[in-house]
KOLKOLNU-544409 format. One record per residue (C-alpha): y, x, z. Coordinates in steps of 0.02 Angstrom, whole numbers, padded with zeros to 5 digits. Example, Ala and Ser with C-alpha at 12.3 -4.5 7.8 and 13.67 -1.06 7.14 Angstrom:
2
+--------+--------+--------+
|     c2 |     c1 |     c3 |
+--------+--------+--------+
| -00225 |  00615 |  00390 |
| -00053 |  00684 |  00357 |
+--------+--------+--------+
END
This chain:
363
+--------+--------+--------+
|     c2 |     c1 |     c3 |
+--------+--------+--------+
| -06737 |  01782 | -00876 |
| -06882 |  01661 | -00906 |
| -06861 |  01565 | -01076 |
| -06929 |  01418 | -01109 |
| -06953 |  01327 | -01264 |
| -06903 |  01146 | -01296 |
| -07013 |  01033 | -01388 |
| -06862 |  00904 | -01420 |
| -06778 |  01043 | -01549 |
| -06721 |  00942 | -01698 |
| -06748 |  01051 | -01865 |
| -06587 |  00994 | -01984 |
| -06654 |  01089 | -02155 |
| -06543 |  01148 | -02288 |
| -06610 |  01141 | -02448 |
| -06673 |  01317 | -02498 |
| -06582 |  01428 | -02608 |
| -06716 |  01563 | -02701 |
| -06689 |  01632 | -02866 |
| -06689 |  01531 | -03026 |
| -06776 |  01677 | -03127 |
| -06918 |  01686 | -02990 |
| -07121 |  01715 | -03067 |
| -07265 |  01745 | -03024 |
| -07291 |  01826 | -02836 |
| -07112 |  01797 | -02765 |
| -07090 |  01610 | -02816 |
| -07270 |  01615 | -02712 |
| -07197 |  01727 | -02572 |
| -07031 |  01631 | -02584 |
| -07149 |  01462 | -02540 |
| -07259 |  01518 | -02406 |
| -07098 |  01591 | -02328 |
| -07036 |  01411 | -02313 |
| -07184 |  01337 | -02254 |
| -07168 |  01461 | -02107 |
| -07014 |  01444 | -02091 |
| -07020 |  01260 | -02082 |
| -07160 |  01258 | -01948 |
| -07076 |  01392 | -01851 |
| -06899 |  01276 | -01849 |
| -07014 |  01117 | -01823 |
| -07104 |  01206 | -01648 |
| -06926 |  01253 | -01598 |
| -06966 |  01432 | -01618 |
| -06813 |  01461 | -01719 |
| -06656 |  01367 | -01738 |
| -06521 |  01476 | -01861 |
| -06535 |  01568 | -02051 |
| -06635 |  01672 | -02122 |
| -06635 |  01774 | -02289 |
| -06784 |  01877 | -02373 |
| -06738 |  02007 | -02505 |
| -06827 |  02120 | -02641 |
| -06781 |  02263 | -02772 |
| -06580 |  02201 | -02758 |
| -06637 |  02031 | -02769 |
| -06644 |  01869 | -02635 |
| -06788 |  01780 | -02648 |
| -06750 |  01663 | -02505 |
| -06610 |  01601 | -02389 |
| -06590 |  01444 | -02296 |
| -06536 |  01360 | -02140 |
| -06627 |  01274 | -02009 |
| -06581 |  01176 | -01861 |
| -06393 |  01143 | -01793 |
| -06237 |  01268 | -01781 |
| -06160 |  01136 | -01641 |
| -06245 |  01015 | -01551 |
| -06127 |  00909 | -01494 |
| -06091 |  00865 | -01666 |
| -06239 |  00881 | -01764 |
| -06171 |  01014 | -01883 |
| -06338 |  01105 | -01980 |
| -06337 |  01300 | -01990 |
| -06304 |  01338 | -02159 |
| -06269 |  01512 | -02281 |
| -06089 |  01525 | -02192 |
| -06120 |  01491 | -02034 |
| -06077 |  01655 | -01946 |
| -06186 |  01727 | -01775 |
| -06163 |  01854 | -01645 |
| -06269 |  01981 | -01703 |
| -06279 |  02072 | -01528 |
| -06354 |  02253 | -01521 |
| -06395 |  02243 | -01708 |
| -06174 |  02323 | -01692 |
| -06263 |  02478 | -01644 |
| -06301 |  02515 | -01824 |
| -06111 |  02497 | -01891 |
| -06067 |  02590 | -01742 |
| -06192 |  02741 | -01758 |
| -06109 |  02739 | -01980 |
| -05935 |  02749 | -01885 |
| -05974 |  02918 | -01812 |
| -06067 |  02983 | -01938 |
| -05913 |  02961 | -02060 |
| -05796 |  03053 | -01930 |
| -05953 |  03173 | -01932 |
| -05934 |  03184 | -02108 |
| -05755 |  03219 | -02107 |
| -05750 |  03349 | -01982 |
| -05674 |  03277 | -01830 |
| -05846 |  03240 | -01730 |
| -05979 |  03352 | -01700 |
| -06167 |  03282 | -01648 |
| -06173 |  03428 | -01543 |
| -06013 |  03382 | -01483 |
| -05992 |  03336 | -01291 |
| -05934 |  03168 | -01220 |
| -05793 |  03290 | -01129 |
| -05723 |  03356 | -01296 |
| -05681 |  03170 | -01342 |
| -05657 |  03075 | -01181 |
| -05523 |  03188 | -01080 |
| -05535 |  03039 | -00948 |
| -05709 |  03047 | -00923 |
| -05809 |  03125 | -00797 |
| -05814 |  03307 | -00832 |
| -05981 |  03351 | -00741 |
| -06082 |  03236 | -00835 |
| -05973 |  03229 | -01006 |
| -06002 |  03403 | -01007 |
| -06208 |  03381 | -01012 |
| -06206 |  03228 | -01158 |
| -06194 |  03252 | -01338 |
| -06140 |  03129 | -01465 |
| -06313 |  03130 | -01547 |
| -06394 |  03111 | -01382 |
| -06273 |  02943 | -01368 |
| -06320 |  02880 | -01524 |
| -06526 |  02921 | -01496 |
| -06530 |  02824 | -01311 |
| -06569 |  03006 | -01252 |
| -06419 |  03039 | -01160 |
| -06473 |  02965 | -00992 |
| -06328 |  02884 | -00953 |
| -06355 |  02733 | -00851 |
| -06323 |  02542 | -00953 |
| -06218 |  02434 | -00867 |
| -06303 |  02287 | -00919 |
| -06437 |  02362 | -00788 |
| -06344 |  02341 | -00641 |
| -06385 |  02216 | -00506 |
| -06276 |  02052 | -00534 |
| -06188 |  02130 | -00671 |
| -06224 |  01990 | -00806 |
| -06237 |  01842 | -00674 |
| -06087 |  01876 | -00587 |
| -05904 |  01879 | -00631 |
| -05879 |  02077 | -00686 |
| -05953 |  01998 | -00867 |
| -05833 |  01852 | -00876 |
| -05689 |  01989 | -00847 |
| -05564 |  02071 | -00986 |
| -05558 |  02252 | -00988 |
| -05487 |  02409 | -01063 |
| -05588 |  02531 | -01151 |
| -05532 |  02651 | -01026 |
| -05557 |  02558 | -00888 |
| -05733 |  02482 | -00929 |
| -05776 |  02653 | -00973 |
| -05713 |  02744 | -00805 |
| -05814 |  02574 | -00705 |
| -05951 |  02539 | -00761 |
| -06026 |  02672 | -00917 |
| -06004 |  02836 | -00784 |
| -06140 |  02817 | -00673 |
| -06243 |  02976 | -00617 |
| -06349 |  03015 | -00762 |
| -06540 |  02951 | -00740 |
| -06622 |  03114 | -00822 |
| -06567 |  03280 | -00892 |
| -06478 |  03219 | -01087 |
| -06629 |  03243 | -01232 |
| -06784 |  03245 | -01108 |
| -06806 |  03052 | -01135 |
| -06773 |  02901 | -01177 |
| -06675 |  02743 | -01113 |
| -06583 |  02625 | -01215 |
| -06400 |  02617 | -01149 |
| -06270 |  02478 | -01204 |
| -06153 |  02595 | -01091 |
| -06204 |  02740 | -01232 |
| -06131 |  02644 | -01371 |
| -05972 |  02565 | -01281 |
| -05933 |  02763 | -01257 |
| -05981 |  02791 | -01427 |
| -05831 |  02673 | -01476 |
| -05735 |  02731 | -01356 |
| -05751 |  02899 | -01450 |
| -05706 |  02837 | -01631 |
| -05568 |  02763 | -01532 |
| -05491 |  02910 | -01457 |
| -05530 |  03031 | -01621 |
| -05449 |  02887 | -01731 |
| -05294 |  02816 | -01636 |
| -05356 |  02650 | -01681 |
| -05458 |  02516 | -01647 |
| -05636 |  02500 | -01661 |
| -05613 |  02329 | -01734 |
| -05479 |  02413 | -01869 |
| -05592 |  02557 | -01913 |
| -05773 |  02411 | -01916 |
| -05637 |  02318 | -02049 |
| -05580 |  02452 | -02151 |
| -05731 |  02568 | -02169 |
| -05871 |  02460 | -02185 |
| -05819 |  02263 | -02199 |
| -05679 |  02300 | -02336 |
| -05767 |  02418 | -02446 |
| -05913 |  02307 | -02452 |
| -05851 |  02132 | -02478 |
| -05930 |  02066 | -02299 |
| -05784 |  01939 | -02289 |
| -05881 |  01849 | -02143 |
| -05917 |  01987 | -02018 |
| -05798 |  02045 | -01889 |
| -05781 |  02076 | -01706 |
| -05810 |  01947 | -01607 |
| -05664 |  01845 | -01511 |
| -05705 |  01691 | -01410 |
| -05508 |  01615 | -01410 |
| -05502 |  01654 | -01601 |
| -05521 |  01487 | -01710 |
| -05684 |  01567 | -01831 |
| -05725 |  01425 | -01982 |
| -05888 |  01418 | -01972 |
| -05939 |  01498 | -01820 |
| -06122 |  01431 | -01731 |
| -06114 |  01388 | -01565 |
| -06239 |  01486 | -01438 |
| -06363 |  01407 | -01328 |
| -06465 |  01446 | -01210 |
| -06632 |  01377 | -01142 |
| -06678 |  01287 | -00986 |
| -06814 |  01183 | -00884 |
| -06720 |  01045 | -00946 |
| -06689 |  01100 | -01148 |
| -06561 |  01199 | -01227 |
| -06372 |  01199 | -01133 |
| -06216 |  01286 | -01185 |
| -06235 |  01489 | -01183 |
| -06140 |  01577 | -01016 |
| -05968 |  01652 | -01050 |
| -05965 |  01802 | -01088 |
| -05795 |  01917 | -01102 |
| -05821 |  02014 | -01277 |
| -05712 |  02168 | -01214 |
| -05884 |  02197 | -01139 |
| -06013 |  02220 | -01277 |
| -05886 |  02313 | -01374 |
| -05956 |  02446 | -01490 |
| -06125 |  02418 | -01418 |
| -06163 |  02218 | -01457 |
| -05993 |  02140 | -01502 |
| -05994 |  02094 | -01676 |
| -06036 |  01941 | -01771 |
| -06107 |  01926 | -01975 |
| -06194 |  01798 | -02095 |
| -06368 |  01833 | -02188 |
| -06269 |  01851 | -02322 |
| -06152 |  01996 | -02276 |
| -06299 |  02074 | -02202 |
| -06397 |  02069 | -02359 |
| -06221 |  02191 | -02434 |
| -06248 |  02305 | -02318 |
| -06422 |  02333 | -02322 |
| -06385 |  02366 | -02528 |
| -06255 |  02488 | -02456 |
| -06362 |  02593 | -02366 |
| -06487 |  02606 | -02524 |
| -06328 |  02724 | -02595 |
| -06191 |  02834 | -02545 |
| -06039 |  02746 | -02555 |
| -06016 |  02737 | -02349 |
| -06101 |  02911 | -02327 |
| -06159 |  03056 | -02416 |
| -06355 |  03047 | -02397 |
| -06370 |  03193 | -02288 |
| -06292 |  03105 | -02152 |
| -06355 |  02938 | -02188 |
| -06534 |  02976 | -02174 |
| -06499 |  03022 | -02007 |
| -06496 |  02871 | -01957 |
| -06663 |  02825 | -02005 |
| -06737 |  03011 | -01928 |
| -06837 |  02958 | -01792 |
| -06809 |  03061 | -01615 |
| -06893 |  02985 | -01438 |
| -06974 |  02830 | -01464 |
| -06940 |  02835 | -01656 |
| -06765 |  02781 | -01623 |
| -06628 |  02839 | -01769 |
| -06469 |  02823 | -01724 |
| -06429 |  02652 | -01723 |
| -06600 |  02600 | -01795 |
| -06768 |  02598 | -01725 |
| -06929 |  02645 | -01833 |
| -07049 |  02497 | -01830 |
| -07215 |  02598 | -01879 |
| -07340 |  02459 | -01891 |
| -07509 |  02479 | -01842 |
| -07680 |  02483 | -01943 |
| -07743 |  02311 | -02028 |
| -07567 |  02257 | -02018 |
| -07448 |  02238 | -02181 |
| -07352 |  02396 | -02197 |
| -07474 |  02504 | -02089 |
| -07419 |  02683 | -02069 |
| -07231 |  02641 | -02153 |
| -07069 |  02685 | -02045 |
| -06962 |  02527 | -02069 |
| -06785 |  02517 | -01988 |
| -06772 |  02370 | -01889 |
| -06669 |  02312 | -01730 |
| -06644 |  02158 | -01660 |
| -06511 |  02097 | -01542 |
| -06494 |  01963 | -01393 |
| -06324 |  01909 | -01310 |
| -06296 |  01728 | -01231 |
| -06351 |  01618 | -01338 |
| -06387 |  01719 | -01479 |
| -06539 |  01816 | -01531 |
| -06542 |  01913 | -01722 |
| -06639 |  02023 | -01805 |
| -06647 |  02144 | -01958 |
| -06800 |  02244 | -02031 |
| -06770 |  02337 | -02205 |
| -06953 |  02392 | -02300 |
| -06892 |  02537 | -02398 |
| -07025 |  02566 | -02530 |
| -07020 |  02408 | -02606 |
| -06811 |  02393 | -02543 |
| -06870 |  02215 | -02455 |
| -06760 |  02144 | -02317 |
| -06784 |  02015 | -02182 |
| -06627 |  01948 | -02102 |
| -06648 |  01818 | -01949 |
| -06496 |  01748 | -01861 |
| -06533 |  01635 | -01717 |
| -06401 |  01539 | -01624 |
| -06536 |  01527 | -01471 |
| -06604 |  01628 | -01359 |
| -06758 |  01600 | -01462 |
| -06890 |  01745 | -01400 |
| -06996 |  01727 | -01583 |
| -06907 |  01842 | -01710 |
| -07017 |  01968 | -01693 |
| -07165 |  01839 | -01712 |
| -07073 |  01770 | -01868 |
| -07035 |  01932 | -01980 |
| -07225 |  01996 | -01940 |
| -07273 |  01823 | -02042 |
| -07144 |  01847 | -02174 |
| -07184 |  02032 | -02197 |
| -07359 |  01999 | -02201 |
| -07317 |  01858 | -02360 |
| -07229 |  02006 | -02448 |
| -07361 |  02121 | -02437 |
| -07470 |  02014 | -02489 |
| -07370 |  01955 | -02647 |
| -07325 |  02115 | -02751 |
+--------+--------+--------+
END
């Protein structure tokens, strides 16, 4: 899809929140990150929240542009987005914890989970291959007409969705390479599902969300009344319009989820430690395999003359309607970037290269 940018974007700031005990290089960093930040919201590049982190610390946070347009509500520290793919990660720290207690193997097959999947290809593809995008099963959101026409505006069962639409013939022998699969993850929570005997939404809730305090992230229901949820738009010849419907039995374990900066910033301290996972396991996640992709986490590995050069940094981003978000974690100097966009604003990437560059430059 071609995206345009509008020029007509009205920027509603919210005062900037950045730490009263700031000296020195981050009240510096924490003031050129605002004067990108305000450009970037003024050009329409970025219409959402955004929140900058070091050493346990936030340094900056603050809202730009409007949650609903219709009304002329700003985006502010509550205001929750769909967070898309960046679900992948919570997913891939769901397995890992059944890994960890015994009841999923990463060598495991998709047959030893699934008994109603297809046994000649559940039989090739392992559970780490799922999580790595290296299992070669096809993604649905790939499929001719898939996301234009009225299969993505339809409810389904996990079953069902699974059996339709995540069971194509796989594109290449599991491990050889690599192709990133929403299908993948959807089986991936199908899994937790079946090993658990409950929902993905119940185990996302009691596993992660609860122990951690993220009172404002949860699984995504469009009919459910959410204070504080941003509406999604999307952009057009003619400006920014109302995002597509999009049924959220769909995205599932693969895109379906929905956060603040501010619960985002909890987990990223949670993954510094080993209260969700003993660090064995949770490195694995950051262990690049094909295309330095973890398991749930892609290694940004930024190139010469640029700030970070050489450094793996977990990042991922994520796009559904209306949405677009984005996450990047620096561990060496534990720095965080968190950018939640309720547009289908194509920048992000654009954006955190600027604010990385500021922290690097302000040690």
């Amino acid at each position: 899809m071609k995206i345009l940018r509008p020029g007509w974007l009205l920027a509603v700031l919210v005062a900037p929140v950045l730490l009263s005990t700031q000296q020195g290089p981050l009240q510096v960093a924490a003031g050129r990150i605002d004067q990108i930040m305000q450009t970037r919201s003024g050009a329409g590049d970025f219409n959402g929240t955004v929140l900058v982190a070091r050493e346990g610390h936030i340094i900056y946070e603050r809202g730009f542009g409007l949650a609903n347009l219709e009304w002329s509500i700003p985006n502010d520290l509550e205001t929750k987005f769909e967070i898309g793919s960046m679900t992948k990660q919570f997913t891939a720290l769901l397995i890992l914890q059944l890994v960890n207690e015994r009841k999923i193997r990463l060598d495991g097959h998709l047959s030893d989970y699934l008994p109603y999947y297809r046994k000649d290809t559940g039989d090739q593809v392992s559970v780490s291959e799922l999580l790595s995008h290296t299992s070669g099963v096809p993604s649905f959101t790939e499929l001719r007409g898939f996301l234009e026409g009225p299969a993505s505006r339809t409810s389904y069962g996990v079953k069902e969705f699974a059996q339709k639409y995540c069971s194509g013939n796989l594109q290449f022998e599991p491990g050889t390479n690599f192709e990133y699969s929403n299908s993948g993850y959807f089986l991936l929570g199908a899994i937790l599902e079946q090993v658990s005997g409950v929902s993905y939404e119940t185990l996302l809730r009691d596993r992660i969300f609860t122990p951690l305090e993220m009172k404002n992230s949860g699984y995504t229901h469009s009919e459910t009344v959410l204070p504080h949820r941003a509406g999604g738009y999307e952009r057009s010849k003619s400006g920014l319009q109302n995002a597509r419907y999009y049924d959220m039995s769909i995205p599932f374990a693969a895109g379906a989820l929905y956060s603040t900066v501010g619960d985002l910033y909890l987990w990223d301290q949670a993954l510094y430690g080993e209260r969700l996972l003993p660090a064995s396991l949770r490195d694995l996640l950051f262990k690049p395999n094909l295309e330095n992709y973890g398991y749930g986490w892609v290694m940004l590995i930024p190139p010469a003359n640029s700030p970070y050069a050489a450094e793996s940094l977990p990042m991922h981003g994520g796009a559904i309607f209306g949405f677009q978000s984005l996450i990047q974690r620096i561990p060496k100097h534990r720095e965080l970037i968190v950018l939640l966009d309720n547009t289908d604003s194509p920048k992000l990437l654009e954006i955190a290269l600027e604010i990385r560059r500021v922290l690097s430059e302000n040690h």
